[in-house]
C-alpha positions in Angstrom: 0.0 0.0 0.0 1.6 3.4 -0.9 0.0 6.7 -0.7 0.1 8.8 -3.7 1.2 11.9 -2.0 4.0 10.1 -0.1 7.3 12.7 0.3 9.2 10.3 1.8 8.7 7.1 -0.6 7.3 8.3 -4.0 4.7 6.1 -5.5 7.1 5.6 -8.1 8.7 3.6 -6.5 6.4 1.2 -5.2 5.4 0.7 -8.8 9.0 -0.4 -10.0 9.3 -2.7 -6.9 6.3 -4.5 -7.7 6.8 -5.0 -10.7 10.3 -6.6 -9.9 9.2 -8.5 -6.4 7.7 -12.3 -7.2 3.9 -12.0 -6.7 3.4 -8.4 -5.7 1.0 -6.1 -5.8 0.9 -2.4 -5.3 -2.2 -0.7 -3.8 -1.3 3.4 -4.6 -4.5 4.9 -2.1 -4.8 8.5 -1.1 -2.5 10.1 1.3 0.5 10.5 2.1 3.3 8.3 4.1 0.9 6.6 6.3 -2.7 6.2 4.2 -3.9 4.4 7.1 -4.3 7.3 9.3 -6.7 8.9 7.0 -8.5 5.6 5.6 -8.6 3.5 8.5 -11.1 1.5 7.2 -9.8 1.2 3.4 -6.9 0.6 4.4 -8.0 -2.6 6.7 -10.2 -3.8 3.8 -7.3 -3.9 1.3 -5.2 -5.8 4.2 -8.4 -8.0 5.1 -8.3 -8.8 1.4 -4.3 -10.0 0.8 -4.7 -11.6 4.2 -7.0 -13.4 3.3 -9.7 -15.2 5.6 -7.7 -16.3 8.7 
């Protein structure tokens, strides 16, 4: 998960690593460093749904 305003880690980057990292996936949500504190629930639902059931 990487926000698109991120200052620190640019979503750029993100994209490049997953497109180089065996099975991954990039979520690129709104916000910045830490999506999660602005999404809380998004964010959980895209975890919920790579976690899978449990």
């Amino acid at each position: 998960m990487c926000g698109s305003d991120d200052r620190f880690q640019a979503p750029a980057a993100g994209r490049h690593a997953a497109t180089v990292l065996a099975d991954a996936e990039l979520a690129e949500v709104a916000g910045g460093h830490h999506p999660w504190w602005g999404d809380p629930a998004g964010s959980t639902g895209l975890l919920a749904g790579y976690l899978g059931p449990s």
